[in-house]
Structure formats: structure tokens, C-alpha cells
C-alpha positions, 0 to 999 in steps of 0.5 A: 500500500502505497496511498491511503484516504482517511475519511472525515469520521476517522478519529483514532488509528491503532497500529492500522499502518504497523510495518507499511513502509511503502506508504507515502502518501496519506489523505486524512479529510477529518479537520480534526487530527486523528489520534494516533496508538501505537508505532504506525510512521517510520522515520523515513515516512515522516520525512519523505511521506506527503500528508493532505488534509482538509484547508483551514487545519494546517495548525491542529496537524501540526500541532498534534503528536505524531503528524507534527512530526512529518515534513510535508503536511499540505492542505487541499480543499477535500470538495475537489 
């Protein structure tokens, strides 16, 4: 797996994406960070993985433990 969509009524992960390393692009429509139990982002992930989220929630994204952690968090308009 390589891409993953979270949809908007995603509010917690449970080592959902435990060992896949080849993940690299997430889509997450939830304003509201999800989250995150356990060891699901390797290091490599954080730098390298694209995250999209909803316009207007770039600040709680980065703000929340773990997204804080990776390097590229975008904003989209989730609509189209």
C-alpha cells in the first residue's frame, strides 16, 4: 500500500499502518487530527511521506503528536 484516504469520521488509528513502509502518501479529510496508538510512521515516512488534509487545519496537524512530526503536511480543499 502505497496511498491511503482517511475519511472525515476517522478519529483514532491503532497500529492500522504497523510495518507499511511503502506508504507515502496519506489523505486524512477529518479537520480534526486523528489520534494516533501505537508505532504506525517510520522515520523515513515522516520525512519523505506527503500528508493532505482538509484547508483551514494546517495548525491542529501540526500541532498534534505524531503528524507534527512529518515534513510535508499540505492542505487541499477535500470538495475537489
Amino acid at each position: 500500500m502505497t496511498s491511503i484516504t482517511l475519511g472525515s469520521s476517522v478519529s483514532e488509528i491503532d497500529d492500522a499502518f504497523y510495518e507499511c513502509d511503502k506508504l507515502m502518501t496519506i489523505y486524512s479529510l477529518n479537520p480534526t487530527p486523528p489520534t494516533v496508538y501505537g508505532n504506525n510512521f517510520t522515520n523515513q515516512q515522516y520525512i519523505d511521506a506527503k500528508v493532505y488534509v482538509p484547508q483551514g487545519s494546517l495548525a491542529a496537524y501540526q500541532a498534534a503528536d505524531p503528524w507534527l512530526n512529518f515534513w510535508n503536511i499540505q492542505e487541499i480543499d477535500p470538495t475537489g
